[in-house]
ZANUFI-380758 format. One record per residue (C-alpha): x, z negated, y; residue number from 1; residue in three letters. Coordinates in nm, 3 decimals. Layout:
BEGIN
<pt east="X" up="Z" north="Y" n="NUM" res="ALA"/>
...
***
This chain:
BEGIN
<pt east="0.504" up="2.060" north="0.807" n="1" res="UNK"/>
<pt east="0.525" up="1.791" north="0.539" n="2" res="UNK"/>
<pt east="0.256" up="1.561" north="0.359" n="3" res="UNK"/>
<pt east="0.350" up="1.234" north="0.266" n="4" res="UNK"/>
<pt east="0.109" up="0.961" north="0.067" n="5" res="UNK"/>
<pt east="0.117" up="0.700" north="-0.132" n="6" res="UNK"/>
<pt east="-0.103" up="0.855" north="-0.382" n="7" res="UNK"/>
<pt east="0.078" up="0.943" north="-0.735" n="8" res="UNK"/>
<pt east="0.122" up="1.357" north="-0.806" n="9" res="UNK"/>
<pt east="-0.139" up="1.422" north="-1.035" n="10" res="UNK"/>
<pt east="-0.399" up="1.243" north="-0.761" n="11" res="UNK"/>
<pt east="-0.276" up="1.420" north="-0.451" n="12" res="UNK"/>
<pt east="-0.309" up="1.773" north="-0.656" n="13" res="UNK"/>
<pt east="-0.619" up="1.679" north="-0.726" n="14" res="UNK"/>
<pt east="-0.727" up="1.600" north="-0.329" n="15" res="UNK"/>
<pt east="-0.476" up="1.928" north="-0.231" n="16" res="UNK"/>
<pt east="-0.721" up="2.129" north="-0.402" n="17" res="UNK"/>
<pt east="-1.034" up="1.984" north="-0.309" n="18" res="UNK"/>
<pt east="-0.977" up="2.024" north="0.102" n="19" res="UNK"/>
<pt east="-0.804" up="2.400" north="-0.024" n="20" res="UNK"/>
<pt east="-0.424" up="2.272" north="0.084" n="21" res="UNK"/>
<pt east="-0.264" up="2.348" north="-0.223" n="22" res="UNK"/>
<pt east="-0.151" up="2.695" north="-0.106" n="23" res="UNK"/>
<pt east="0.106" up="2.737" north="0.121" n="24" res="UNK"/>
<pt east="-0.045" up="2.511" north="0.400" n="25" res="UNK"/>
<pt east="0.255" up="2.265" north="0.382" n="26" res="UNK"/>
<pt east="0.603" up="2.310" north="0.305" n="27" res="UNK"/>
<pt east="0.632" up="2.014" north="0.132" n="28" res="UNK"/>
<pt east="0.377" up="1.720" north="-0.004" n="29" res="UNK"/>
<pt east="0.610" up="1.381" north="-0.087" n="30" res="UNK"/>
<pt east="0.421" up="1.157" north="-0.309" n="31" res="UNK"/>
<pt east="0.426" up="0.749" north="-0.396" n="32" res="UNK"/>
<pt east="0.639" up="0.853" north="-0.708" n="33" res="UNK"/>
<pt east="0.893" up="1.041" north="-0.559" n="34" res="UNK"/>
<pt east="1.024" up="0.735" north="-0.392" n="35" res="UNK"/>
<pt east="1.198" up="0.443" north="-0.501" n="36" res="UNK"/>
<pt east="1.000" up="0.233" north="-0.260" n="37" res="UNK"/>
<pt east="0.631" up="0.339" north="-0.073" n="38" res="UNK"/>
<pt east="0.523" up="0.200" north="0.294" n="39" res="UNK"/>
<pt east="0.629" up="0.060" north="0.521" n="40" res="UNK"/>
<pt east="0.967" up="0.155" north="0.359" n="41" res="UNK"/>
<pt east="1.125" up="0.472" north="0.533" n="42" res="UNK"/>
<pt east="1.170" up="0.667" north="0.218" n="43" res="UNK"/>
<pt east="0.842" up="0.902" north="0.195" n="44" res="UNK"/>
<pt east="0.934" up="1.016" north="0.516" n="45" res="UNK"/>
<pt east="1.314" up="1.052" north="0.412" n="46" res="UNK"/>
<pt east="1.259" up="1.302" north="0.091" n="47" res="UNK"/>
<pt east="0.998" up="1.503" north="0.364" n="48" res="UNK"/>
<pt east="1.316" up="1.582" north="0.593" n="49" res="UNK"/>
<pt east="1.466" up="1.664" north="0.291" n="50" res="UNK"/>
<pt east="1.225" up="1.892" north="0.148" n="51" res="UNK"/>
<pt east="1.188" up="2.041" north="0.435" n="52" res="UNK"/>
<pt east="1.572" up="2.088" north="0.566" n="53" res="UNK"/>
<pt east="1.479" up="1.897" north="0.893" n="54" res="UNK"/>
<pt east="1.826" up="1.751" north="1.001" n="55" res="UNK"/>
<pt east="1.746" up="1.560" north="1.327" n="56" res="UNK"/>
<pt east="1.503" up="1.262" north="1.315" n="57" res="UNK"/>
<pt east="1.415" up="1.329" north="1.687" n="58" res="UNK"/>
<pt east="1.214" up="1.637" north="1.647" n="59" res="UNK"/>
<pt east="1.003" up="1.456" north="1.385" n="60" res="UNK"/>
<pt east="0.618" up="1.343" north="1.403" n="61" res="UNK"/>
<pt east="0.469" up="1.080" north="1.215" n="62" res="UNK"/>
<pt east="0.080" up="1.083" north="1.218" n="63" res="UNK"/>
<pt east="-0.115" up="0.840" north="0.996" n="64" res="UNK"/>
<pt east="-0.445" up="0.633" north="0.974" n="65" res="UNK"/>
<pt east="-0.313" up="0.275" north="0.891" n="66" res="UNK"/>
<pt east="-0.057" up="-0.003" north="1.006" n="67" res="UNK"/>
<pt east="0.187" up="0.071" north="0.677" n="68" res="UNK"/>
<pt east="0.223" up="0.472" north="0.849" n="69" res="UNK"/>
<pt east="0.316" up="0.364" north="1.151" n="70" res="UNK"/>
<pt east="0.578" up="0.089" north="1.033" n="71" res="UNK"/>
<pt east="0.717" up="0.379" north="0.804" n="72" res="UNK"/>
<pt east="0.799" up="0.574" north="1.108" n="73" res="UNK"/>
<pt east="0.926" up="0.302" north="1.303" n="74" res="UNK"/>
<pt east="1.121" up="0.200" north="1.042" n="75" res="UNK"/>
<pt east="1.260" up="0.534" north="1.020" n="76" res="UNK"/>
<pt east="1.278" up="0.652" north="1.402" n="77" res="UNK"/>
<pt east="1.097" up="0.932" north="1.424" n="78" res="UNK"/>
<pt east="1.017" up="1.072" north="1.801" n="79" res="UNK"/>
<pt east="0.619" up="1.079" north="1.780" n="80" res="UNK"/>
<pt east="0.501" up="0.792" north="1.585" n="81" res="UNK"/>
<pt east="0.091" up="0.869" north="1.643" n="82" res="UNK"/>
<pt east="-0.174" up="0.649" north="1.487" n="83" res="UNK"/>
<pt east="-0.509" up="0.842" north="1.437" n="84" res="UNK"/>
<pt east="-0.844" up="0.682" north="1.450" n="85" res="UNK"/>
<pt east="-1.045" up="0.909" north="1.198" n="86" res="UNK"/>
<pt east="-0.964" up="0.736" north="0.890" n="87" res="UNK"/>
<pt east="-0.850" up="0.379" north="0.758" n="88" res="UNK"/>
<pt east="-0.745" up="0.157" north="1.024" n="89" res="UNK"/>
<pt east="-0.924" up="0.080" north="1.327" n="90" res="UNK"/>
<pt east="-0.729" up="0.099" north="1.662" n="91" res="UNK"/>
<pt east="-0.743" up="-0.284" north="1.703" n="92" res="UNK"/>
<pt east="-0.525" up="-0.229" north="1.365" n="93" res="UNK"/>
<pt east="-0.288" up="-0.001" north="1.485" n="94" res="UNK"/>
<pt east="-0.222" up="-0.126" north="1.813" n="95" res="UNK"/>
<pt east="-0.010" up="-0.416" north="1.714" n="96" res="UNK"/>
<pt east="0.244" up="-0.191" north="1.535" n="97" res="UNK"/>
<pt east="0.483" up="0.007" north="1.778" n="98" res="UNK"/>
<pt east="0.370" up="0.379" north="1.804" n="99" res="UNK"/>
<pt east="0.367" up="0.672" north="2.058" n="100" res="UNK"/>
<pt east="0.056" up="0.757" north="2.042" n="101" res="UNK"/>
<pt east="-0.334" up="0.673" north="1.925" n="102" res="UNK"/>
<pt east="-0.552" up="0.968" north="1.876" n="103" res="UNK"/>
<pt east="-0.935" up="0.965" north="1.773" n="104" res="UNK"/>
<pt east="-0.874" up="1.212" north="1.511" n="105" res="UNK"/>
<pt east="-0.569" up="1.364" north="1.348" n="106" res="UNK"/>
<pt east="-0.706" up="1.747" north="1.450" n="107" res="UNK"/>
<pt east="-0.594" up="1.632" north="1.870" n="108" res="UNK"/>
<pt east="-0.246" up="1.595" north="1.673" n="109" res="UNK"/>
<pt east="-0.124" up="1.931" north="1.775" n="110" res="UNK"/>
<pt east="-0.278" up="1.883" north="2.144" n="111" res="UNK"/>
<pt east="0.018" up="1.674" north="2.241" n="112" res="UNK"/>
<pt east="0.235" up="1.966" north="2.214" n="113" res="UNK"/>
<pt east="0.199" up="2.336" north="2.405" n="114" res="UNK"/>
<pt east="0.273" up="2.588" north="2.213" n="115" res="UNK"/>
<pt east="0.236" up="2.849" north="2.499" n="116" res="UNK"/>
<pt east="0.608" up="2.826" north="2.581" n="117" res="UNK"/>
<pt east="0.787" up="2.899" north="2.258" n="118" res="UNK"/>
<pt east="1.147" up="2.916" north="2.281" n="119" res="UNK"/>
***
């Protein structure tokens, strides 16, 4: 799992540490300067694969809280692009941008998947 925001380094640390995700909860946390361009530009989500060594676009999820996270995963083709209620957009918001899926919160995220038949 990857983080990506628009936030600078130094400010995403900062929040990291506040909700206790700065150790080992993500492989990887992609900031707004590690990219030449932020959303709804493709590139946050680009250095993510590459952080994380994920090679194929279609197993990818996208979840975010405004209009400018789901254009970034349009614009770069992920399978799941979910739009989650519990933060800045309201659904009105981020129903007129193409997505898979509009959640009330990001925690019924994993829902969508069951993870009783690993293989």
């Amino acid at each position: 799992m990857a983080l990506n925001t628009g936030f600078d380094r130094e400010l995403t640390q900062l929040i990291l540490q506040l909700v206790k995700w700065d150790k080992d909860f993500v492989q990887a946390v992609v900031c707004g300067d590690d990219a030449a361009q932020g959303r709804p530009a493709p590139y946050l989500i680009f250095h993510a694969l590459e952080a994380t060594g994920v090679m194929s676009i279609s197993k990818v999820a996208n979840a975010g809280d405004t209009a400018l996270d789901l254009q970034a995963g349009r614009n770069v083709g992920v399978r799941w692009n979910i739009g989650v209620l519990s933060g800045a957009h309201r659904q009105e918001q981020l129903e007129k941008v193409q997505h898979t899926h509009l959640l009330p919160s990001v925690a019924a995220v994993p829902t969508l998947w069951d993870y009783s038949h690993k293989g």
